[in-house]
C-alpha positions, 0 to 999 in steps of 0.5 A: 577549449579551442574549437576543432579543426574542420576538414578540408577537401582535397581533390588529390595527393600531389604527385610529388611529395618532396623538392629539394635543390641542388647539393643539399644535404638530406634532412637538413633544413627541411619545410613541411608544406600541409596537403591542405596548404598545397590544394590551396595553392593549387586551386588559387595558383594553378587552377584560378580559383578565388578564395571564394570558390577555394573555399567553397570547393574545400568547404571551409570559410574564406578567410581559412582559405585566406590563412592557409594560402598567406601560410603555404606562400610563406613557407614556399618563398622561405624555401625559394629564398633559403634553398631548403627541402619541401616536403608535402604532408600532413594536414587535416584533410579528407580525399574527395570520394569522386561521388560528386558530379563536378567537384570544381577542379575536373580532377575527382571524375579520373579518380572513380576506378580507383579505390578511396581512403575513408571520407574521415577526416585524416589530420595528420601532423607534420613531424617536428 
């Protein structure tokens, strides 16, 4: 029996779920990108984060951090190269509560005044 995935922390839902190029056909060559896969991106890519301190942040190990972000660049380079649909969705993640005093990336603080989903993990599985 294969051990249960752990969730990963994710600070928000991306603004933007879906990317595709110009002229393509809808549904139609399609890549899903996990949020878990995106945060990882965003914190490595965008916000400088080692995977140490990804995976810290998300609390998982390193080398899950290592596997999700090879996986998400995968799939983002097959999309840049093919011209295909990005979707963002799915995952096993849980949304920051925002009831941490510094979750790492600065984001959490804006998101107090709003209302949070529960802090269960909410593994959602891309459709196939």
């Amino acid at each position: 029996m294969p051990r249960p995935k752990k969730c990963r922390k994710v600070c928000s839902l991306p603004k933007m779920q879906s990317f595709s190029p110009l002229g393509a056909q809808k549904d139609e060559h399609i890549i899903t990108l996990t949020v878990d896969e995106y945060e990882t991106i965003r914190l490595i890519d965008r916000e400088g984060f080692s995977q140490e301190a990804c995976g810290a942040y998300m609390q998982i190990a390193r080398t899950t951090v290592q596997q999700i972000y090879n996986t998400a660049r995968k799939k983002l380079a097959d999309m840049l190269v093919e011209g295909k649909t990005l979707r963002i969705e799915g995952g096993d993640y849980r949304l920051c509560d925002g009831k941490e005093d510094r979750c790492g990336c600065g984001g959490c603080p804006r998101h107090r005044n709003t209302e949070y989903q529960s802090s269960q993990c909410l593994q959602k599985e891309p459709p196939v």
